[in-house]
C-alpha positions as CSV (number, residue, x, y, z in Angstrom):
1,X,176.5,105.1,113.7
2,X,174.3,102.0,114.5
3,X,172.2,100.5,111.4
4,X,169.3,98.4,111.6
5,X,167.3,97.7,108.9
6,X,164.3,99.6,109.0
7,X,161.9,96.4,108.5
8,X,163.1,94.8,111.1
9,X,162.2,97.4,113.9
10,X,158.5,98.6,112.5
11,X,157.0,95.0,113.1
12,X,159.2,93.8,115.9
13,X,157.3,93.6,119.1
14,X,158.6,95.8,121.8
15,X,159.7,95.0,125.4
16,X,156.9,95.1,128.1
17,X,157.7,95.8,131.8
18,X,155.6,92.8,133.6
19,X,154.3,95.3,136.1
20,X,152.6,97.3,133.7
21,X,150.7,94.1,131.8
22,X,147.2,94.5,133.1
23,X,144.6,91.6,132.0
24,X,142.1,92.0,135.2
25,X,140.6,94.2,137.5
26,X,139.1,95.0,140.6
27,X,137.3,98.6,141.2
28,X,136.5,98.6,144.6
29,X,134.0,101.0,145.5
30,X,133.9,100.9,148.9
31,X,135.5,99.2,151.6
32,X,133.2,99.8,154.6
33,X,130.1,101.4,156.0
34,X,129.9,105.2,155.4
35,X,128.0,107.9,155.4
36,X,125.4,108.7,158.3
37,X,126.7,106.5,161.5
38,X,124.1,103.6,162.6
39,X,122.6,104.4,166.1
40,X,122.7,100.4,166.0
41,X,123.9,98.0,163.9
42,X,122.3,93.9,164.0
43,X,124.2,90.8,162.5
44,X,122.6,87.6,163.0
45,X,121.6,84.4,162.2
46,X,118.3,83.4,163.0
47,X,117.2,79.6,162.7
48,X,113.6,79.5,161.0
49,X,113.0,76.1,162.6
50,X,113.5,76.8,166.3
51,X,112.7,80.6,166.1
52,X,115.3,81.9,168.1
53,X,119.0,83.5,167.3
54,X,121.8,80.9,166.9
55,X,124.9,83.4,166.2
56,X,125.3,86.9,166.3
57,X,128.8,88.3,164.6
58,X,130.6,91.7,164.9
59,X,130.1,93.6,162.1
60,X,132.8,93.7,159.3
61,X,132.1,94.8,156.0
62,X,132.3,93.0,152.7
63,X,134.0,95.8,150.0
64,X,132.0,96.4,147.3
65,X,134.3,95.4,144.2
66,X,133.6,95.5,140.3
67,X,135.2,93.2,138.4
68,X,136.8,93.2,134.8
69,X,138.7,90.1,132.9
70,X,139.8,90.4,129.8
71,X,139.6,87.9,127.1
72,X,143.9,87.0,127.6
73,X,143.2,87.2,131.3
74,X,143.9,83.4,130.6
75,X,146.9,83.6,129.5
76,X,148.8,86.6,131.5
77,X,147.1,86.4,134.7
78,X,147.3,89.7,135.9
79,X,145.2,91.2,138.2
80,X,145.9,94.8,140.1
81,X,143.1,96.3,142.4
82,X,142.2,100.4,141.8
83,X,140.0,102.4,144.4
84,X,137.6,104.1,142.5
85,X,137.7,108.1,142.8
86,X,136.2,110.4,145.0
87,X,134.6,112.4,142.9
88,X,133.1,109.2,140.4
89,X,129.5,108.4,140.9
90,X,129.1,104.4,141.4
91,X,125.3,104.5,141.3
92,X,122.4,104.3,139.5
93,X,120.4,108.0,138.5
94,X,117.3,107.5,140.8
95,X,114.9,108.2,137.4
96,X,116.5,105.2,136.0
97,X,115.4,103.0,138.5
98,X,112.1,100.8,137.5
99,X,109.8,99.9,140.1
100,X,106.2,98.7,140.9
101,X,104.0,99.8,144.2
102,X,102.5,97.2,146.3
103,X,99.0,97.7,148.1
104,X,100.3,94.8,150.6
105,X,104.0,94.9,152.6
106,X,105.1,91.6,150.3
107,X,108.7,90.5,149.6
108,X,109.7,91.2,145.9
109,X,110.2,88.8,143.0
110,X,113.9,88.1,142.5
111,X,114.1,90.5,139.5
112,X,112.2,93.6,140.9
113,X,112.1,96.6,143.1
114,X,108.9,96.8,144.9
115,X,107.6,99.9,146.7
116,X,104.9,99.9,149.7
117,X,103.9,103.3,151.3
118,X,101.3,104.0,153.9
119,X,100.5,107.7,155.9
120,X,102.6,110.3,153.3
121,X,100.5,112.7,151.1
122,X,100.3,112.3,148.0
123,X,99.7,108.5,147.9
124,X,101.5,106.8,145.5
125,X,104.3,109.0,144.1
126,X,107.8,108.0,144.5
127,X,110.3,110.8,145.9
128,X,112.3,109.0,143.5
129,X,111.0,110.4,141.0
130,X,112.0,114.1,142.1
131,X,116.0,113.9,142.2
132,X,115.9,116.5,140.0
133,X,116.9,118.9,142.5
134,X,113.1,120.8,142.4
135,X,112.6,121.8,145.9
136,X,108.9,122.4,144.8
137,X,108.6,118.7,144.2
138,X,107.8,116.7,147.5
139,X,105.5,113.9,149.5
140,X,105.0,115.1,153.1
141,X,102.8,114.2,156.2
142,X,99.2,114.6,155.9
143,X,97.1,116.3,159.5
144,X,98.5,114.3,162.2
145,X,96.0,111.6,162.9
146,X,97.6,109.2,165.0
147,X,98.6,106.9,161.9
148,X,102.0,105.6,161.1
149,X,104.3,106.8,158.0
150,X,105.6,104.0,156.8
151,X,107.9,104.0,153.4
152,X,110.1,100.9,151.8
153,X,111.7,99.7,149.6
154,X,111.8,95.8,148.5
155,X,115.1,94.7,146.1
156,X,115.0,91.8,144.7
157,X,117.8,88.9,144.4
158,X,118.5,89.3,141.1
159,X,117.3,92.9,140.3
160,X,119.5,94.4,137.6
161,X,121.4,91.5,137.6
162,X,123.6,91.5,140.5
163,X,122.4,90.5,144.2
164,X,123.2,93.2,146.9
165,X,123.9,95.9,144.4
166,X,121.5,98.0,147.2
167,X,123.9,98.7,149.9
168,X,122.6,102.1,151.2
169,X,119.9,105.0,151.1
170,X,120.0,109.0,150.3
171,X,117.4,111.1,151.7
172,X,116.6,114.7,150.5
173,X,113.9,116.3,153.4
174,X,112.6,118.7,155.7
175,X,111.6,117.8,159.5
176,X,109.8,120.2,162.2
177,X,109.3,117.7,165.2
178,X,107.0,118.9,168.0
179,X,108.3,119.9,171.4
180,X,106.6,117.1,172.8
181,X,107.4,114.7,170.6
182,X,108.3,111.0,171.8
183,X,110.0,107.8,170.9
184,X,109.8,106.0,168.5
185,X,111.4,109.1,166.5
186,X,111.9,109.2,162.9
187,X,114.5,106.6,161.3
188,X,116.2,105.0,157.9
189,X,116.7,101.4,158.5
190,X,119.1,99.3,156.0
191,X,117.8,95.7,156.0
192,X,120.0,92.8,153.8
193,X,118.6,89.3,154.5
194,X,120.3,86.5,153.0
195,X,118.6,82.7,153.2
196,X,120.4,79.7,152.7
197,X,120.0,76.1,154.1
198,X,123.7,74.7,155.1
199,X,125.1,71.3,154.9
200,X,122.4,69.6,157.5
201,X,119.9,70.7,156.0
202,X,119.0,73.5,158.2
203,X,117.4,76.8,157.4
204,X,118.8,80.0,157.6
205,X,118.0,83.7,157.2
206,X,120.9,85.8,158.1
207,X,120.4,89.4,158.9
208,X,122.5,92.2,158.8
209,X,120.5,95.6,160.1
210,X,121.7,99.0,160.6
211,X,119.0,102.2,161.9
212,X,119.6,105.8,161.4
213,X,118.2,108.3,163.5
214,X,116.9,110.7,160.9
215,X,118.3,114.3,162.4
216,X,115.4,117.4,162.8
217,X,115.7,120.0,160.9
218,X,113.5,122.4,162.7
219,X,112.0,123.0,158.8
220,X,115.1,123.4,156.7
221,X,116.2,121.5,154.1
222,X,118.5,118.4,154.8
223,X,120.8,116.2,152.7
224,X,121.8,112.5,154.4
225,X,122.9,109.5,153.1
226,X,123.8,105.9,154.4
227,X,126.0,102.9,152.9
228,X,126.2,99.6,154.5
229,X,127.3,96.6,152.7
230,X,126.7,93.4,153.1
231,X,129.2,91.7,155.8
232,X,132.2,89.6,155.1
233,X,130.9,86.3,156.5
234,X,128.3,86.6,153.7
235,X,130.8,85.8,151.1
236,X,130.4,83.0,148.7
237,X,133.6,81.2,149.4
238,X,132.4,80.4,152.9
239,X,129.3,78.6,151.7
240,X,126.5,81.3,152.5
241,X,124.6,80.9,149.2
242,X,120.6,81.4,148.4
243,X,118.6,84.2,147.6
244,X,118.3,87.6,149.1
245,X,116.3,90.9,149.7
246,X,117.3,94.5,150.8
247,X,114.7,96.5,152.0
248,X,115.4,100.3,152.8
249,X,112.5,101.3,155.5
250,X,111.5,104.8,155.8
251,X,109.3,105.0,159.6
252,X,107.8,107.7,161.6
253,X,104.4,108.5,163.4
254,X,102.3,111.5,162.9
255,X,101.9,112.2,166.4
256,X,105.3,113.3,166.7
257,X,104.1,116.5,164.2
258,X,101.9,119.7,164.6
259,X,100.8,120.6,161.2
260,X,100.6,119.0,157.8
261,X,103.4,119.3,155.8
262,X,106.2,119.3,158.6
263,X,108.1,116.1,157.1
264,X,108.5,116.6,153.8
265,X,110.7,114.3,151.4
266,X,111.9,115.8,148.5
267,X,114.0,112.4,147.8
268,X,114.3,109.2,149.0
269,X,115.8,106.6,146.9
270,X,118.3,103.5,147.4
271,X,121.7,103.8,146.6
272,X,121.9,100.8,143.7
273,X,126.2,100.1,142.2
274,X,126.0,100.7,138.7
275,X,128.1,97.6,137.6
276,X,127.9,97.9,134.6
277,X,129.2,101.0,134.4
278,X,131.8,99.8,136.7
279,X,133.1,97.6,134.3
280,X,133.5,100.4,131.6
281,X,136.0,101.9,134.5
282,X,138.0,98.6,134.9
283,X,138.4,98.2,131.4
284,X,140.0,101.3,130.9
285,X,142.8,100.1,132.8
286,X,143.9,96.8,131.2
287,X,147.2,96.8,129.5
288,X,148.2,94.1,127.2
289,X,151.2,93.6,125.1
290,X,151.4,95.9,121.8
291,X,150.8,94.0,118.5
292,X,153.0,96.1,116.9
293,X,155.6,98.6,117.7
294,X,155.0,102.8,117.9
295,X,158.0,104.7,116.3
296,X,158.1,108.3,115.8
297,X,160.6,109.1,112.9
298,X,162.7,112.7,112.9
299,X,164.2,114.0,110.0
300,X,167.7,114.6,110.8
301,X,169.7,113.4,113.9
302,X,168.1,114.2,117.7
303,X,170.0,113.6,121.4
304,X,169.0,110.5,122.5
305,X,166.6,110.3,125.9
306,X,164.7,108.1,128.0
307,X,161.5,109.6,127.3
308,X,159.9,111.7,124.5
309,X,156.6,113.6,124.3
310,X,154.6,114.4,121.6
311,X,152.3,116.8,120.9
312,X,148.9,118.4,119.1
313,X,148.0,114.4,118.3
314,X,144.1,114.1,118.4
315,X,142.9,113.3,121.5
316,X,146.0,114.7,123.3
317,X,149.7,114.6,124.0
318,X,151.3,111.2,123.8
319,X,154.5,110.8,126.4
320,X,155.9,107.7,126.3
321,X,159.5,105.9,127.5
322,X,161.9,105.1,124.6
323,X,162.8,101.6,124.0
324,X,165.3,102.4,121.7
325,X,167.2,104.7,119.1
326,X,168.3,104.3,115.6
327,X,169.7,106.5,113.4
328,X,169.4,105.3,109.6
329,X,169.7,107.4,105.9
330,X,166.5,107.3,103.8
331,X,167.0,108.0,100.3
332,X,164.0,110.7,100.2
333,X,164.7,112.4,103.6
334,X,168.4,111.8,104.2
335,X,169.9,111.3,107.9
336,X,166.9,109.9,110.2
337,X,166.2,109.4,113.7
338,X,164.1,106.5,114.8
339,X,162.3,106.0,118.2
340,X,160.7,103.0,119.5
341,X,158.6,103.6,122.1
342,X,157.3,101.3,124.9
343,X,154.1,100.7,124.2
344,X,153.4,99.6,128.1
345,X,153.4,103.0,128.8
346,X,151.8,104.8,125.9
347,X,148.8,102.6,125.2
348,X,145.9,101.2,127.1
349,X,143.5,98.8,125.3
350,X,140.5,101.5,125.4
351,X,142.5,104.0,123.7
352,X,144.8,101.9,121.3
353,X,142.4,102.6,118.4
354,X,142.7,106.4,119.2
355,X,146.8,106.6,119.8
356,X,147.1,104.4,117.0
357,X,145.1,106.7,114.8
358,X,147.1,109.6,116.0
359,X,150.3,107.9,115.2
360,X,149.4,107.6,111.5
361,X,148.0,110.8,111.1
362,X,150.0,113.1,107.9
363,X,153.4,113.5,107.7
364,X,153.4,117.2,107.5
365,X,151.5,117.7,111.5
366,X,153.8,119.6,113.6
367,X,154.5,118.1,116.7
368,X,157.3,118.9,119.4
369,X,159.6,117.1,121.0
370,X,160.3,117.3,124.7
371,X,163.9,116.6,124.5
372,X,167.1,118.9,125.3
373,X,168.4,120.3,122.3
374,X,165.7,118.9,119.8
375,X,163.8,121.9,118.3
376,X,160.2,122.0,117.1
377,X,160.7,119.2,113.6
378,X,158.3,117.6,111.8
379,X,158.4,114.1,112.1
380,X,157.3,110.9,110.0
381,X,155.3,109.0,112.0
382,X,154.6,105.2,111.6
């Protein structure tokens, strides 16, 4: 029988595998355009000086990416990349979005989201404001009068703190064209302009411009949505840096309905990343070394295994890989088996407080262990 002194193993740190050690990461959200397909797609540069288009690229995308460091980042300088869920929600609840309306088409301050309407009924009510899924709640086309509808959205630089976090559009409406009706045909266009001056001096605005054909509905109710980021020539690192806009255009003409009321928009809203929230996800996943070392102590002796499980902790089951096994006598319980578990795989640092809690909980919990021949015990847990 092997004997260690008891000290010795509670406040020795354990073992950690390198490729679990997480200090930074990347969430990427998405890695291209998605959603409703452009029926064209613009990237440009166009030289303010001698009006005219002085390079035009293929479009590649720039993925969307939230980032997370932790403190010790500095020291361990490990960095894994996660795509975020399906099913998670990177954006920003359309009633949480502040914005002011505009009487003139004018480009936002840095910091705000400005919107500019002209030809829906009634004036001045954002179809943001109805993602509540109220199909009562709408704007829609007044009697056809030959006018223009004509809905946008302006997003500043630095709105909510992070340029570009505008990289698409939903749209929640119902569309009854007339038999007759004509181009130009009800669209969605995504507009990111970026302006920079390079190394000669020269001015920039670089465009990148995707339009979506917004489908008839013949009445009924319809659901679309649009992402486009930013492209990857754009970045930083390549010297492409200034201020920039988004604007999400909504455009149509009367004279392409019958009656009143036969385009309705029940929502319209851009689709902003919710960094912030993003960073809460990141977090989650860093992994540092323990400070100190997580034992679960049996009365009596156990088989010895490679992992162990235990269960009815607060917060849930705790499986983890054993570092090591002692076996010791205490002079209150007798024969005892000690595990040491590796904390790499039982603790991340958003749930250390709660695993460490649920390791010191009472002596007399009941808790089961997942290995062959050990029966349901109550352990001392340290």
């Amino acid at each position: 029988m092997i004997t260690v002194d008891f000290k010795e193993v509670l406040y020795k740190a354990l073992p950690i595998d390198a490729q679990d050690l997480t200090s930074a990461v990347d969430v990427v959200v998405v890695g291209d355009k998605t959603g409703l397909e452009p029926d064209n797609l613009y990237d440009y540069d166009w030289d303010t000086v001698a009006i005219e288009t002085v390079n035009s690229w293929q479009y590649v995308a720039r993925p969307v990416v939230a980032n997370y460091a932790h403190s010790q980042d500095t020291t361990y300088h490990m960095k894994k990349s996660i795509k975020l869920a399906d099913f998670y929600n990177p954006f920003i609840k359309a009633s949480n979005l502040s914005y002011a309306y505009d009487t003139v088409q004018a480009n936002p301050t840095d910091s705000t989201l400005v919107i500019h309407e002209d030809g829906m009924s009634p004036t001045g009510q954002s179809p943001a404001r109805y993602a509540d899924s109220n199909n009562s709640t709408y704007i829609s086309n007044p009697a056809p009068a030959g006018n223009q509808i004509y809905y946008v959205w302006h997003i500043g630089n630095t709105y909510l703190g992070h340029s570009f976090a505008c990289i698409g559009f939903r749209l929640v409406y119902s569309m009854k064209l007339k038999s007759t009706a004509t181009a130009p045909f009800p669209y969605v266009q995504i507009n990111h302009v970026k302006y920079y001056t390079d190394g000669n001096g020269r001015q920039h605005d670089l465009f990148t411009i995707g339009n979506y054909s917004i489908p008839d509905t013949d009445g009924k109710l319809n659901d679309i949505y649009a992402i486009l980021p930013v492209p990857l020539h754009w970045d930083p690192d390549n010297g492409i840096i200034g201020n920039s806009t988004t604007a999400i255009l909504l455009n149509a003409w009367d004279a392409n309905f019958t009656n009143a009321g036969d385009f309705k928009i029940y929502e319209f809203f851009p689709l902003m990343v919710d960094f912030s929230k993003l960073q809460d996800v990141a977090a989650a996943e860093i992994k540092l070394p323990a400070t100190r070392p997580a034992q679960v102590v049996v009365k009596g002796y156990s088989t010895p295994d490679t992992s162990l499980t235990v269960t009815g902790y607060p917060g849930g089951d705790i499986t983890a890989a054993v570092a090591s096994v002692e076996y010791k006598h205490d002079m209150e319980n007798g024969l005892i088996t000690v595990y040491s578990l590796e904390q790499s795989t039982l603790i991340r640092e958003s749930d250390y407080g709660q695993a460490r809690r649920a390791l010191d909980i009472q002596v007399n919990n009941r808790v089961k262990l997942s290995q062959q021949g050990v029966k349901s015990v109550k352990p001392l847990i340290y």
